[in-house]
C-alpha positions, -999 to +999 in steps of 0.1 A: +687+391+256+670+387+289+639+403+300+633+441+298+612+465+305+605+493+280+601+526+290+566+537+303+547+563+281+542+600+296+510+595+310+520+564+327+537+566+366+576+568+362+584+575+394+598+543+398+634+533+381+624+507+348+633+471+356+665+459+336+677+423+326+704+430+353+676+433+386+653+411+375+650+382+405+650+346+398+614+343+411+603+368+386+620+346+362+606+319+375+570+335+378+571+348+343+578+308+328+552+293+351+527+318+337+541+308+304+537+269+306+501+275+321+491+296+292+509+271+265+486+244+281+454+264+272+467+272+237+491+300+242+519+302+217+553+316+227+547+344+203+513+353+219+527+348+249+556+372+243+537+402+228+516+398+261+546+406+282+557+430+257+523+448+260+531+449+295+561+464+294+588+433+293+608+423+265+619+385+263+637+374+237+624+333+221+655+319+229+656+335+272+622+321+273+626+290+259+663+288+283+638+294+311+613+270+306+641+238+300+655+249+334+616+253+351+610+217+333+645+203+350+648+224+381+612+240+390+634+271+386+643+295+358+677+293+368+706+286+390+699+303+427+714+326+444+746+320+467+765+335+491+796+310+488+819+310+458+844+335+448+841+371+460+836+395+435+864+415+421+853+449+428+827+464+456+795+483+446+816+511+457+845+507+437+823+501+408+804+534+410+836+550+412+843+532+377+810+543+360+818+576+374+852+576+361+839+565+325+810+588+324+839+615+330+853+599+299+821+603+282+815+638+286+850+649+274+845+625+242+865+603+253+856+566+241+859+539+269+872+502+258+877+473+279+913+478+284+905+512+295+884+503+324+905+475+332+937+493+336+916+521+351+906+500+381+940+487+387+954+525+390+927+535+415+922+502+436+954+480+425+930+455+413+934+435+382+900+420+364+896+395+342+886+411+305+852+390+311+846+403+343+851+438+330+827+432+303+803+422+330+802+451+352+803+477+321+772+467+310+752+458+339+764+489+356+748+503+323+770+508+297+761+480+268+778+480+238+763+465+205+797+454+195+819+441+226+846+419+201+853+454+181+883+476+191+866+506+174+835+502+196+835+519+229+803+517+258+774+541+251+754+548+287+719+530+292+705+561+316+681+533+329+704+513+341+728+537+359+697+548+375+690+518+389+724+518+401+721+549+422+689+542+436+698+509+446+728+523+462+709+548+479+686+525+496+709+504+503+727+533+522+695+539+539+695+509+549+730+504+562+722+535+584 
């Protein structure tokens, strides 16, 4: 598990979208273990230090947080940065709005959505084959997790967060596009 934020109580402002694990930046990351280390050398256990964040509205699991701090140790950074070489990705932010899309339509006619599914769904509509791993990547960061992703009998459930995210980010990035 990577670092979440929880939904903010009714009388707090929401008119922001939440923060997921999928948006959070590798500075945050970054910031969030530097705070850490600085507060472990005044006598801060990771437990204290955890039900801080999570008082704040952030969920990190032991084992993100101490992944994070052996790459801050090693690196100076809570992970591997961003690049814009490498292998494109498989699908555009378009074509993967199309997909949630399509398995939200799924979703409303009770129709459960499995890996294969969405995988032979994109090669009908964009005569693209993905990778079963890459498909499991873009179902649940384009907000639909599923508890169980080895099980046959376990489709995606929708993470409303997350697919809100989604279309704001898309939106603004629109905005910006002109």
């Amino acid at each position: 598990r990577h670092m979440s934020k929880r939904p903010l109580p009714e009388d707090e402002d929401a008119s922001d979208p939440p923060i997921t694990a999928a948006h959070n930046s590798l500075e945050s990351k970054t910031l969030v273990t530097k705070l850490f280390l600085v507060f472990k050398g005044e006598g801060m256990g990771a437990r204290e230090f955890r039900s801080k964040l999570l008082e704040a509205g952030y969920d990190i699991s032991e084992a993100t947080l101490t992944r994070w701090v052996t790459s801050v140790r090693s690196t100076g950074s809570a992970g591997l940065e961003e690049k814009d070489s490498g292998r494109p990705t498989s699908l555009t932010s378009l074509q993967r709005m199309i997909l949630a899309g399509w398995v939200l339509h799924q979703g409303e006619h009770n129709h459960q959505v499995r890996l294969s599914d969405y995988i032979d769904e994109a090669t009908t509509l964009f005569a693209i084959t993905i990778a079963t791993g890459t498909a499991h990547d873009y179902l649940t960061s384009d907000g639909f997790p599923s508890k169980v992703m080895q099980s046959s009998k376990s489709g995606y459930r929708i993470d409303v967060n997350l697919l809100t995210k989604m279309v704001w980010d898309w939106v603004e990035a629109s905005r910006n596009e002109g």
